[in-house]
N, C-alpha and C positions, 0 to 999 in steps of 0.2 A: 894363359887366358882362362877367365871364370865366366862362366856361361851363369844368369838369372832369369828368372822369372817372376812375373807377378799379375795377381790376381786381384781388380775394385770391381765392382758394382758403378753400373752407370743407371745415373735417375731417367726413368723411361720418359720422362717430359723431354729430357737433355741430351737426348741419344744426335738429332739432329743438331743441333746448334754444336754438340763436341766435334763430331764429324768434317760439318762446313770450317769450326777453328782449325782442325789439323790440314784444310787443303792448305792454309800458308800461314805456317807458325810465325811470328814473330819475329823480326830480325835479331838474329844474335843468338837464339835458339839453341838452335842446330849447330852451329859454330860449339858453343858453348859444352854440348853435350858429346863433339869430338876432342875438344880440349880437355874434355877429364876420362879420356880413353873409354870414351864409348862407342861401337861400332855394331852394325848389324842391328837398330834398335828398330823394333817392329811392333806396334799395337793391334791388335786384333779385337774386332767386336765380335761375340757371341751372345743373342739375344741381350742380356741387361747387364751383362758383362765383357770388362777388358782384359784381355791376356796382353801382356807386356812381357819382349825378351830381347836380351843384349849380353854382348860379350863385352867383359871389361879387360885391357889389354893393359891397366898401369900396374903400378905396384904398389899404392898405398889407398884402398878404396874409399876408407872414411873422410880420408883429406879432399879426394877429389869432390864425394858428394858433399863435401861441408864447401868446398869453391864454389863449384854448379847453385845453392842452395844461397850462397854470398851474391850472385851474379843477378845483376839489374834486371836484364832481358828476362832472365828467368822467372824471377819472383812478378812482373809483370804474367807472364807467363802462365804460372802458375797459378793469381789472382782469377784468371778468366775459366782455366779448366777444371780447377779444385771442386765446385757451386756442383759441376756436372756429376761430379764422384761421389759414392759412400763406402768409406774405409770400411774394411772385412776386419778391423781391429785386429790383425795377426804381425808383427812387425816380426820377426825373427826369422 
């Protein structure tokens, strides 16, 4: 198992409206996010910030998050939550 984390910036306009989307993600979501061995995924707001953490329990992580990333639900998904985020530009 490999344990991650991660750190964005949420737009202080957008802190509500992310919040109200995560009481009921999307169907096919959450399915989606345990079909590429993700488990324990937890987001945390801190003032104008999200800490994200999960354990990955497969064995090929690129593959998986290139699947998840391929997946319909998701990229709907992601369409709506991305607006709320600003990348800390650190990918690594």
């Amino acid at each position: 198992m490999q344990r991650y984390g991660q750190i964005i910036k949420i737009k202080k306009e957008k802190i509500e409206e992310y919040k109200e989307l995560h009481t009921k993600p999307y169907e096919g979501v959450c399915e989606m996010i345990k079909e590429c061995n993700i488990q324990n995924y937890s987001i945390y707001l801190f003032g104008e910030y999200l800490f994200a953490y999960f354990e990955y329990i497969g064995a090929d992580f690129e593959a998986d998050m290139a699947k998840m990333a391929r997946d319909e639900s998701t990229q709907k998904w992601w369409k709506v939550t991305d607006p709320c985020q600003i990348s800390l530009g650190y990918a690594g």
